[in-house]
Structures are given as C-alpha cells and as structure tokens.
N, C-alpha and C positions, 0 to 999 in steps of 0.2 A: 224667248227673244222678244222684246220688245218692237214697236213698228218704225221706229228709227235705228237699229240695228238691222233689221231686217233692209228700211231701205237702204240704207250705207250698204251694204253686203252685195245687193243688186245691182247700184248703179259700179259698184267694184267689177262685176261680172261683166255690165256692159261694156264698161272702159279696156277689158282684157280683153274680150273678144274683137273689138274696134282697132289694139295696136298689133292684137295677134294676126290678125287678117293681115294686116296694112305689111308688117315686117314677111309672111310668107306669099304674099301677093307682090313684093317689091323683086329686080332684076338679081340680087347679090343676098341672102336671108342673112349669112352669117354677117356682112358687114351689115345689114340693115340693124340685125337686132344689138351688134358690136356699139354703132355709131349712139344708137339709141340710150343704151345702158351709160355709156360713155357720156353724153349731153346730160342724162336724167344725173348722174354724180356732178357734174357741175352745177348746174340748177341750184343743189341741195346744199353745196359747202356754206353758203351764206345763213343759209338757215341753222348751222349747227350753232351759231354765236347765239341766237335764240334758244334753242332747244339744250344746248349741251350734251353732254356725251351720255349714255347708257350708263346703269350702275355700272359694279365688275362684274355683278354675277351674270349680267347677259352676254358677257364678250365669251364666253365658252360657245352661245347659240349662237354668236355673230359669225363665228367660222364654224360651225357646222354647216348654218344655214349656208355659209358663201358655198364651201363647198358642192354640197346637194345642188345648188342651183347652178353652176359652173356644169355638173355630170348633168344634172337634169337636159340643161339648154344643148349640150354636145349630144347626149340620143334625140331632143327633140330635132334637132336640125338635121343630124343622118334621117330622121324618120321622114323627114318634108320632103329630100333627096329623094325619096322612095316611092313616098306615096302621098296623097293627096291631102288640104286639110281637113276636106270634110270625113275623111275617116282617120287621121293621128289625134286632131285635138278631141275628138269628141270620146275615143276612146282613153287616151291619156285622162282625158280627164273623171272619166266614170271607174277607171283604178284604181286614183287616187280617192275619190269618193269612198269607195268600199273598205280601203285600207283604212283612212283615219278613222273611223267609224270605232275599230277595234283600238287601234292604234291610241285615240285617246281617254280609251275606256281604263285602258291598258296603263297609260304613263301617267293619266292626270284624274283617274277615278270617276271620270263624267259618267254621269249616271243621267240613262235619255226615257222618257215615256214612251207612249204605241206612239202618240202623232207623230213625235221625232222622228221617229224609227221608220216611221209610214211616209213619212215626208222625206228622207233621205233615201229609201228602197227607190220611191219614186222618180226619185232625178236621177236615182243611177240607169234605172229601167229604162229613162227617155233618151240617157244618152245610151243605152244598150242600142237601140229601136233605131237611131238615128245612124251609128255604126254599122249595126248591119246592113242599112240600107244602101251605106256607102261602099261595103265590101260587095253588095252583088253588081254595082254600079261599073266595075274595074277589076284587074286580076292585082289579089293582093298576097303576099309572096310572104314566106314565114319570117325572112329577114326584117323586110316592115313591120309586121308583127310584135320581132322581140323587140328594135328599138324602139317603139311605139309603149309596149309594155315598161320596159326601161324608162323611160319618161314619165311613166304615170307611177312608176315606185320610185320614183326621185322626186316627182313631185308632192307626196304625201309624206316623205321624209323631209322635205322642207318647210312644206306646209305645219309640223309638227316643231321643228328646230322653231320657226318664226311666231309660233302660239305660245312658246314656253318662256322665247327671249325678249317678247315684248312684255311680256307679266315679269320678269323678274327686272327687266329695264327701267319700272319706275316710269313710264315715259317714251309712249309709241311713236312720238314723230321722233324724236333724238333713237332710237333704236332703229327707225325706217331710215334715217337719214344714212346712217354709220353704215347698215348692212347692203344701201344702193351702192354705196362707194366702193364699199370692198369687191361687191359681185362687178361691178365695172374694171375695176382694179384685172380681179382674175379672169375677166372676160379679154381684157387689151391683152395679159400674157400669154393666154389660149391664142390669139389672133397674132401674136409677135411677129409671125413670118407678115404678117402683109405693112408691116411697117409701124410707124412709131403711133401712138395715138390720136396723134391729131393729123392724120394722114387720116385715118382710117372715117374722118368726119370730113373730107373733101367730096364734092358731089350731093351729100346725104343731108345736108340742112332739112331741106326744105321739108324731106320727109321723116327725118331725128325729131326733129322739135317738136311737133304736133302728137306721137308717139312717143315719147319719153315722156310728154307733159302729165298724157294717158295713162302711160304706163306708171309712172308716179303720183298719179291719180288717187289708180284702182288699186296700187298697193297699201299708200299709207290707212285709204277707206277701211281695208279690211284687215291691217293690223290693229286698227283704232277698233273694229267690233273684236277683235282676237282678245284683245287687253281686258276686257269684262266680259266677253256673254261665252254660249258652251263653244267647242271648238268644231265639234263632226255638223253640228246644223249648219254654221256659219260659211263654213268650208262646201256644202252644198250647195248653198244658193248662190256662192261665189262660182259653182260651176256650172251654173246654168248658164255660164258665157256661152256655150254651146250652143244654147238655143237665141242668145243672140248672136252670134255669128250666122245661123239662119237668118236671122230678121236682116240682119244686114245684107246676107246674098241675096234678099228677096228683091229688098227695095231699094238699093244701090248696082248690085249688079245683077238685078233684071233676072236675076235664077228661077226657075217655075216654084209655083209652092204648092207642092203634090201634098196629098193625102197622106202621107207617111209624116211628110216635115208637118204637117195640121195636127196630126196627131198628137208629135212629139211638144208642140207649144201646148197644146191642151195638156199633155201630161205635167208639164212643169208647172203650169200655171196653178194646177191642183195641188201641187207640193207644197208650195210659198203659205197658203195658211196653214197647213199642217204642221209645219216648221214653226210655225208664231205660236199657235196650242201648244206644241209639244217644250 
C-alpha cells in the first residue's frame, strides 16, 4: 500500500470511530443511526448526475452489500442495548479483521507477505487487548456476546460484498453513492413502525448532519482505497477506528488513559508501517 492509501484508510477509520461514538452516545441509537443514513442518501442523489450509476455487474454487490449491512446494523444496535461500546465495537471489529483476511485470500486470491500478515495480527491483537479490558471492566453476558460476534461476521461479509462491487463498478463514488441509498432505503423499512421518513429526521438535524457527513466521509475514503490497493490490509487500518474511539474518549470525554489503552495505541501504531511494507 502506498502512503496515500494508507492515509485515506486512516482518516476513514477516524471519521467511523467519531460518528460511531456520536450515534451510540446519542438518547435514541436506532433513530440516530436511521436519521443519519437517511440525511447521508440525500446529501448523495445530486452527486449521482456526476458520477452516474455503477456498471451492472456491481448491482449484484449493491444488494448483497445493502443486505449484510441492514443485518449487520440490527446485531450491532441489539449489541449497544446490551453492552457497552467500549467492548461491542472494538470486538466487532477485531472479527471482522480476522475473517477477511481469509475471506479475501479465499474470493479474490490476495496474496499478503510477513509484514502484512504481521501488520494485520497486530491490530487484531490491540483490539483483542482493548476488549478484554472492557469485558473485565462489567459483567458481560453471552447474549452480548453472540450479537457482538453477529456483527462482526456481518461486518466482514460487507466489508467483502463492498471490495468486490466497487472494482467491478468501474467507479467508487457512483457505487458509494447507489449503495448509501439503498442501505438508507432498507434502514427507513427496518424503522417503518416509527413512521414515514421524514419523521424519523425531526429532532435529529443537528446531530444527522455532522455524522452522515462523517459517515459518508469515511466510507467513500475507503471504498476509493478498496477500488485499487489489497483488501485484508486496507480493512485493518480501517479498524483501527477503535483505537480512535480511545483517543476520542480520552480527549473529549475526559476518560482516564490507563496503561492498557497506552498500550493498545502503541500496538496499532506499530502495525501502520507494517501494513505499508507488506
């Protein structure tokens, strides 16, 4: 991976960690993340007269991918119900780390050196490190657990649909744009019982806007590294959102920064050139 790949990838990871907080930090997570996805689809229809639509061959990944993310976001929000984020995201996201790893070895023949491989052990390890710290923090229950786990094998199932269908899209913003739509689409008919769509954005401006902007950020960045560079590296450093969602409870919401959380940024930070080598 190049160092403009790499940094696309990173500031993708910041941007997710910043609205992931921000939508399970909020009073209402499912409208929050509803109102969001719903605002980030409008944002984008203008932008399709630009971009135009995806080939055909991505519109098979366009509803895979809606799907995966539709199940994924229904365990990730039973899992918030349950338990904390500082042990759902950081696990979700170190299962889907390990999954693609094989997963794109597996579908798209990527073929990774020691660094890679050393570089992706490592961010799963920090978010290993980071998890358990959280699970001794609180009693956490096998129910959180599996939907925890459910999310993180929904998340690498999309993370794979979204690497396939922006390479065969010809054209990673016209593929980001079409597949925000769709997931907002099937997120307002998930939500149907709380009323019509634009219901579900009363109250939620002020904190939609500034997260969707995010959230559509951090996804187009790292469909844009998807479209050319490997897929399990790029998918790592995207998960070091983790460890910024540390940095942000550190230095926003005043959270101590113990020797464990010292740790876990030390470990990540050791991955990111590993990743560039390999």
């Amino acid at each position: 991976m190049d160092i403009t790949d790499v940094a696309a990838a990173l500031l993708s990871a910041l941007l997710h960690a910043g609205w992931n907080a921000a939508v399970k930090n909020s009073r209402d997570p499912a409208r929050a993340m509803t109102a969001q996805m719903l605002l980030g689809a409008v944002l984008v229809v203008p932008a399709l007269l630009w971009s135009g639509l995806p080939a055909p061959a991505a519109w098979i990944w366009v509803v895979a991918s809606t799907l995966m993310n539709v199940l994924t976001i229904a365990a990730l929000l039973r899992a918030y119900e349950l338990g904390g984020f500082g042990l759902v995201y950081p696990v979700m996201r170190a299962v889907a780390v390990l999954l693609v790893v094989p997963l794109a070895a597996a579908l798209t023949g990527e073929k990774f050196g020691p660094a890679a491989l050393a570089g992706i052990a490592v961010i799963a390890l920090s978010l290993a490190v980071l998890a358990l710290d959280a699970v001794h923090d609180r009693a956490v229950t096998l129910k959180t657990l599996a939907w925890t786990l459910t999310a993180g094998l929904g998340t690498a199932a999309y993370i794979m649909c979204d690497a396939q269908g922006v390479r065969a899209a010809g054209n990673p913003w016209a593929y980001g744009f079409v597949v925000s739509i769709t997931n907002a689409a099937a997120m307002c008919w998930r939500q149907r019982q709380a009323g019509p769509p634009w219901h579900l954005l009363n109250g939620q401006w002020t904190a939609a806007l500034p997260t969707a902007v995010a959230a559509m950020a951090s996804y187009l960045l790292i469909l844009w590294v998807w479209s050319h560079a490997p897929i399990a590296p790029a998918a790592a450093l995207r998960d070091t959102s983790s460890i910024f969602a540390i940095l942000i409870a550190v230095v926003w919401l005043k959270e101590p920064f113990t020797r464990t959380r010292i740790a876990v940024v030390l470990l990540a930070a050791a991955a990111v050139p590993l990743l560039r080598l390999g």
